[in-house]
N, C-alpha and C positions, 0 to 999 in steps of 0.2 A: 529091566523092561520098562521102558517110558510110557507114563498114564496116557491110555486113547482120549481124545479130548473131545468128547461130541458134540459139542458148542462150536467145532468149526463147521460140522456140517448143516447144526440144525440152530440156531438163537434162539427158536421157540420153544425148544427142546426145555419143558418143566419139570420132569418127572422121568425116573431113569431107576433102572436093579445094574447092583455091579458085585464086584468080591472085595471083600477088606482081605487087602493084601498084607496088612500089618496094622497093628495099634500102641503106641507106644505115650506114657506120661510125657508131657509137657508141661509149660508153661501153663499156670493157670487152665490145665486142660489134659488134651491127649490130641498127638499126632497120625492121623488116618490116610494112611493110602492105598488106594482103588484100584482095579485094572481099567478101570473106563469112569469118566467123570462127565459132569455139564456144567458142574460148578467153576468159571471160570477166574483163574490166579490173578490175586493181584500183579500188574505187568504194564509196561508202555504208555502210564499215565490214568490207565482204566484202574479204579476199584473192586477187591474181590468181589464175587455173589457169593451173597449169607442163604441160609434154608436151615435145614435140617435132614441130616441120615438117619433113618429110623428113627426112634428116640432120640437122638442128641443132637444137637443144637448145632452146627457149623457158623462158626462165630468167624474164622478168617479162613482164605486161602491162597499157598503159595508153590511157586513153583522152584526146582533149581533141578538142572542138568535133565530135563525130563520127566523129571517124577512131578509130580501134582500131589502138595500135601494138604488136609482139611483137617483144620483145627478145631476140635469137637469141645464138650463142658461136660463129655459123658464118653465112656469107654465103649469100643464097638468087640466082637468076638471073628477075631481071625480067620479067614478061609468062612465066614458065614456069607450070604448076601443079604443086601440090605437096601431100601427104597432110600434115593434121594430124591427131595423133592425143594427145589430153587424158591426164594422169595421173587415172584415173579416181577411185581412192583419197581422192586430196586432194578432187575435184570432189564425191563422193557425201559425205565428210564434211562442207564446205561445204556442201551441202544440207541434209546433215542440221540441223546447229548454227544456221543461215540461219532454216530454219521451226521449228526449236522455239522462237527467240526469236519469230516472229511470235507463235507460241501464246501465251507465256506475257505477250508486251506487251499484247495482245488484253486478255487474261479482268483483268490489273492494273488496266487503261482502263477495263473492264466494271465491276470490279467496286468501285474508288477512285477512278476519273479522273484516274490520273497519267498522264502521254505519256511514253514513250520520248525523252529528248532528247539522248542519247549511246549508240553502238555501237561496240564493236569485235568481230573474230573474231581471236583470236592463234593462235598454234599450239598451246597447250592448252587455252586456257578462253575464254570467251566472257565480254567485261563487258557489262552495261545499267544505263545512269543512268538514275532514274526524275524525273518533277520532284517526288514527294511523299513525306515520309517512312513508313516499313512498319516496324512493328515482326514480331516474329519469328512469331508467330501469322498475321499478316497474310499473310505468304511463306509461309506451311505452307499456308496455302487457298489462295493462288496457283496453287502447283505441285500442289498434288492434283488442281485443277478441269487445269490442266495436263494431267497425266498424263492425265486422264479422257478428254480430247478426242482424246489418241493413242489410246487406247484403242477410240473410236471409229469411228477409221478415214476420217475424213470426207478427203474430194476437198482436194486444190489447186488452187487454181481462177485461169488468169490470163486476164483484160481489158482491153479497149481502151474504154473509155467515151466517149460523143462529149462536146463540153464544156457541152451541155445536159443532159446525164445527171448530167456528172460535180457539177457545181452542183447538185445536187438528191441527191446520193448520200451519204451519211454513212462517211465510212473515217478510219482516224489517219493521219498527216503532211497534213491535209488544207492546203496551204500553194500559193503562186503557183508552177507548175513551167510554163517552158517547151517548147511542142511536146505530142507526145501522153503522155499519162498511163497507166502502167500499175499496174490493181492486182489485186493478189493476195488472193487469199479464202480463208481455211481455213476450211469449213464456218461454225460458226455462234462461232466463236474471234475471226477477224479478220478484216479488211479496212484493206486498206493501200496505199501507194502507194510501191512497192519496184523496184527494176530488177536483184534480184540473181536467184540461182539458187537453186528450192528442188527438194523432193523432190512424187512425186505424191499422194501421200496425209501423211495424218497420223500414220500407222501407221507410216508408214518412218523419224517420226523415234525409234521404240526406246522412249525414257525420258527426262526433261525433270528435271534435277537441278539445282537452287540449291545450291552447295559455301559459299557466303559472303556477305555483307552489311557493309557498313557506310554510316554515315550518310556525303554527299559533298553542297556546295553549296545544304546546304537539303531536299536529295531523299535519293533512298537509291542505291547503286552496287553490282549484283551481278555475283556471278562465277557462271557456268551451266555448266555440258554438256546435251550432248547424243548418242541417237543411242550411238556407237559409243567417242566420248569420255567418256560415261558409262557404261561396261560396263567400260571399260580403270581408271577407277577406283575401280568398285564390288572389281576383282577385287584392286589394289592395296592399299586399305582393308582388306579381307576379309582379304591374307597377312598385312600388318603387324598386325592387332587377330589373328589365331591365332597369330603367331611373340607377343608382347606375354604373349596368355594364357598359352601353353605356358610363358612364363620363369616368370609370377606363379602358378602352378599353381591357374589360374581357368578359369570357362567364361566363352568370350566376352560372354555378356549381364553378367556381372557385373564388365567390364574398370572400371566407372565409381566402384563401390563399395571398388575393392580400389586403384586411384587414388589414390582418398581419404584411404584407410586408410595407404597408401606414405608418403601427402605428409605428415602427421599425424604418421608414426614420425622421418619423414625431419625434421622441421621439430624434434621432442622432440631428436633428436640434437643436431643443429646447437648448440639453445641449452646443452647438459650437456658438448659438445665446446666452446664457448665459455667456459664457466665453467672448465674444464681447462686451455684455454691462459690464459686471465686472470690466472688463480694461478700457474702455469708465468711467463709475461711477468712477473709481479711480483717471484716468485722471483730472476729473471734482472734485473732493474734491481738489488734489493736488492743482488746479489754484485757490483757492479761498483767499489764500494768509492768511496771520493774524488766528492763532490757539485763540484768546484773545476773539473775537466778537461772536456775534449771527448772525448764517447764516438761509436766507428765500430763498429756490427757486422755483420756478414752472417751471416744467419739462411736458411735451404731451404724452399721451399715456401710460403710467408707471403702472403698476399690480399694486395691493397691496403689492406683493413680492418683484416690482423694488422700488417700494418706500422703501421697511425696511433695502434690500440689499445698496441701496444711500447710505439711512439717516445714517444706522451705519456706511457708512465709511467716510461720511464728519464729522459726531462727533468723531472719534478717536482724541483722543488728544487735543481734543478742549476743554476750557472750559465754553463756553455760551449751549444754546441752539439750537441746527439743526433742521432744518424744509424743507420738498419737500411735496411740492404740485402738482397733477396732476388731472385736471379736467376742468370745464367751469364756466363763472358765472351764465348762467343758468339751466348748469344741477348741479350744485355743486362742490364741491374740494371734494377727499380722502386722508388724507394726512397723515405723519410718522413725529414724535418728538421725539429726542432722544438727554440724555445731560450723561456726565460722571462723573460729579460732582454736578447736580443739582438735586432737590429733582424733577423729573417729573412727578411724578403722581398730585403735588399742583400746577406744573405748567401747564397741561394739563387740572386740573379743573378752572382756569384761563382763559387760551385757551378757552375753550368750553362755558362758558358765554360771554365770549368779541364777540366771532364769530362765536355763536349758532353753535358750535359741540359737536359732540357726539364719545365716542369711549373709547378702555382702553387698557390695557398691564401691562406689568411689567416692574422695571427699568431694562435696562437703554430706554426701548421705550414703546411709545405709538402708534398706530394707530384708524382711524375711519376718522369721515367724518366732513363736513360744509357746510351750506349755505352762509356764509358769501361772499363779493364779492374780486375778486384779490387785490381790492386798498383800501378796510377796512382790508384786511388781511395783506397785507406791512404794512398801518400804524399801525397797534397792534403790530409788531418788530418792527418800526422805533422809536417807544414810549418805547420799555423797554429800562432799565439802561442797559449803557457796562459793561459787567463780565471782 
């Protein structure tokens, strides 16, 4: 006998008595199935509803071939009845986020003819794969006509169509589905063919926000809120863009100007701090005296960039091997080897066993890393032959 599912008739439905029709060990658990349920199956992109059966905890649930099974942390007794009662929270945000994507796959359908061909709801965002590409004007009339429809207030509407109706009816997922079909209608947004949980109006779902886009398989793949998960991050948004202003001593609308301005000063530096260590590096080859030997230094704080900019210019003209190292001996060395006459890639596999690293390039350098410590690292130069 297939579990009654009374979340299709009621969403608000919190609180329910039914029969433990069996209970059997699980996984981390025990498998419970009801003659009537509100707990809805994980299914269709939507996440299970968590609560609790009497005592026990309903940590998942699932469906297969009609049965509805609740995965409990605690054993139920067979043929007994028992109160469940839904984490309402999680179920009314699942509504929420549920029917805003109906809205917004609607008016895309309407208004491009892309389908919905991928769903998820995760714990903060909601994705939708569309099958057709949108560029970013397109998504701004999406979600205005969006927002419009909440704004509306229009009905949720769910149906049983008979399968003469349903042939003759025009809704998205319109696909071969066994047994009865149910679709749901957001006023003049959608029509669809859904078995999740939504809210009763279009009003309840708050605000219908696209956070992101990008192109995925040909189509385009957004990330949405909805509802109450768009309020949590209008308010997030809002601290971080006033704590941002308050440091650059800006008004919020002007965070995008004064950005720019940052990046621009920030970028002038970088190149006038590059031309300082340039000179500085050249300085520091020039003192090293004797082109004949194998040079080791260890230098503070050095990119990966300042090491390769050094290392090539203490190896000009030299003919051993050059070596800068910049790091710690407990958090490791990153270092640059570079020779003009030597074969460095056999001497960097060398390197790299004597002083457990890792790393590669091409002649005339090498870069990557070590664990090895500063003074097993001198002594593995002080130990090779003078070039």
């Amino acid at each position: 006998m297939d579990t009654q599912r009374l979340y299709y008739n009621d969403s608000y439905l919190c609180t329910f008595e039914a029969t433990v029709l069996s209970c059997t060990p699980a996984k981390n658990g025990y498998a419970v199935v009801l003659d009537k349920t509100a707990f809805f199956p994980e299914g269709g992109g939507q996440p299970a509803d968590s609560g609790t059966l009497g005592c026990a905890e309903v940590v998942d649930v699932h469906e297969k071939d009609g049965i509805i099974t609740h995965f409990t942390n605690a054993p139920l007794q067979a043929g007994s009845t028992v109160t469940g009662a839904l984490n309402w929270a999680r179920r009314f945000d699942h509504m929420q986020q549920h029917t805003g994507e109906h809205i917004l796959s609607g008016i895309v359908n309407s208004l491009y003819g892309w389908d919905n061909v991928g769903f998820h709801m995760g714990a903060d965002v909601v994705t939708v794969d569309f099958s057709g590409p949108m560029d970013s004007a397109a998504l701004a009339k999406a979600e205005q006509l969006a927002n419009q429809a909440v704004y509306a207030a229009a009905p949720v509407c769910v149906s049983y169509p008979t399968a003469r109706q349903l042939q003759a009816m025009q809704y998205r997922s319109k696909k071969e589905i066994a047994g009865q079909v149910r679709i749901v209608t957001v006023g003049t947004s959608d029509k669809c063919a859904c078995c999740g949980t939504h809210t009763a109006t279009a009003a309840e779902v708050g605000i219908i926000k696209i956070l992101s886009a990008q192109n995925y398989k040909g189509g385009v793949r957004i990330t949405m809120v909805s509802g109450g998960r768009a309020f949590a991050d209008y308010c997030l948004k809002t601290a971080q863009a006033n704590e941002i202003s308050a440091a650059l001593s800006v008004k919020p609308n002007q965070l995008t100007a004064a950005f720019t301005r940052l990046k621009e000063e920030t970028a002038a530096l970088k190149m006038q701090l590059a031309a300082v260590q340039t000179n500085l590096f050249a300085k520091t080859a020039a003192l090293l005296g004797t082109k004949d030997a194998n040079v080791c230094l260890f230098e503070d704080n050095l990119s990966p960039d300042d090491l390769r900019r050094l290392c090539l210019l203490v190896a000009q003209g030299r003919s051993g091997v050059s070596a800068v190292f910049s790091g710690s001996d407990t958090a490791g060395y990153k270092y640059a080897l570079a020779s003009e006459s030597l074969d460095i890639l056999s001497f960097g596999k060398s390197f790299h066993a004597a002083c457990s690293g890792r790393g590669g390039g091409k002649p005339p350098l090498l870069q990557g890393s070590c664990t090895a410590t500063k003074a097993q690292i001198e002594q593995y130069f002080a130990a090779l032959q003078p070039i």
